[in-house]
N, C-alpha and C positions, 0 to 999 in steps of 0.2 A: 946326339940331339936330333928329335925327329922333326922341327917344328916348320912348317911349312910359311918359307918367306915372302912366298908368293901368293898366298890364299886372299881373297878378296872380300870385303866385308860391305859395310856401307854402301850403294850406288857402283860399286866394282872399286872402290879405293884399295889401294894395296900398301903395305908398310911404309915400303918407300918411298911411292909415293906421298904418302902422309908426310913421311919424315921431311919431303923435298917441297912442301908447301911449308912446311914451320919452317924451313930453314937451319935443320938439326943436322949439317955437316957429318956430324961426326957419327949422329946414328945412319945417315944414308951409306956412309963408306962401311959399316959395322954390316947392314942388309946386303951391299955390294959383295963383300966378302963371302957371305953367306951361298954365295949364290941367286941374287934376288934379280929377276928378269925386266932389264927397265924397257924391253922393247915388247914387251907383253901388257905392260902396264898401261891402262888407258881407262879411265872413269868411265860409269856412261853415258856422261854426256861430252868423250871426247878429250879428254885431257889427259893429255901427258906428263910425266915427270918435268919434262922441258917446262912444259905452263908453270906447271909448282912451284918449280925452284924461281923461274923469273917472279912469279906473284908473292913468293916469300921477300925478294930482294936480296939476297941473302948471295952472292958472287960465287963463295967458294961453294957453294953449294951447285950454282951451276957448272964451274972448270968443270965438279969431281963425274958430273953425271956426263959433260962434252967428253972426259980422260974414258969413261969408260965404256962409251960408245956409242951415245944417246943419238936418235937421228932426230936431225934436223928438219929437214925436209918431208917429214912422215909426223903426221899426228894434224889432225885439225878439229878444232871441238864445233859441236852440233851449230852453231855461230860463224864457222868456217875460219877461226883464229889459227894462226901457227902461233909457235914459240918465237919466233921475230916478231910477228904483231903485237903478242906481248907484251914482249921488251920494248917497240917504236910505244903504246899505249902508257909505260912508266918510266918513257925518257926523263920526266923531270924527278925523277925522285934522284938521290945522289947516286945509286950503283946503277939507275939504268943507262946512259950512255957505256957504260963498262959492261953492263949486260948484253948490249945488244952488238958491240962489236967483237963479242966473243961467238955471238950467234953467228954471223956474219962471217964470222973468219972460217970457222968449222964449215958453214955452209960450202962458202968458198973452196976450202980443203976437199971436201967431198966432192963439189962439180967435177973440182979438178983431175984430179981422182978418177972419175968414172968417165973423165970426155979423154 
């Protein structure tokens, strides 16, 4: 299969990114497998995988992109949002307090990590 999972179309959107804004789990892990580079991934105006998946709402869809090694702390769209601003921005919907303490925990993981 020669198909390039990484190739960017629209404004620099990328598959899985797309995938990670529908909130299509199953096709993000399907692109993950592939080889699909979520730390290359960045619209141009700034948006990461991380954005997508919170803006989809969609939980397992964020764990799968934290499992496979999304940074947290890297990405801020031309707005200056992280992916915890995000999450704080759709605390009231039902997954986003689960969204955002997932952010949060990773975050944390990773200070820890590197201090």
């Amino acid at each position: 299969n020669n198909a390039d999972v990484c190739a960017r179309f629209h404004h620099g959107t990328t598959a899985v990114l797309q995938a990670a804004l529908d909130g299509k789990t199953r096709i993000v892990r399907q692109l993950l497998d592939a080889q699909a580079d979520i730390s290359a991934t960045r619209t141009d105006n700034g948006v990461t995988c991380l954005h997508a998946a919170v803006r989809s709402r969609e939980t397992s869809t964020l764990e799968l992109l934290l499992a496979a090694r999304a940074d947290v702390s890297q990405g801020r769209t031309d707005n200056g949002w992280t992916p915890i601003m995000e999450a704080v921005s759709t605390f009231e919907a039902p997954s986003g307090p689960a969204m955002l303490q997932m952010l949060l925990g990773h975050a944390g993981a990773v200070a820890s990590a590197s201090s």
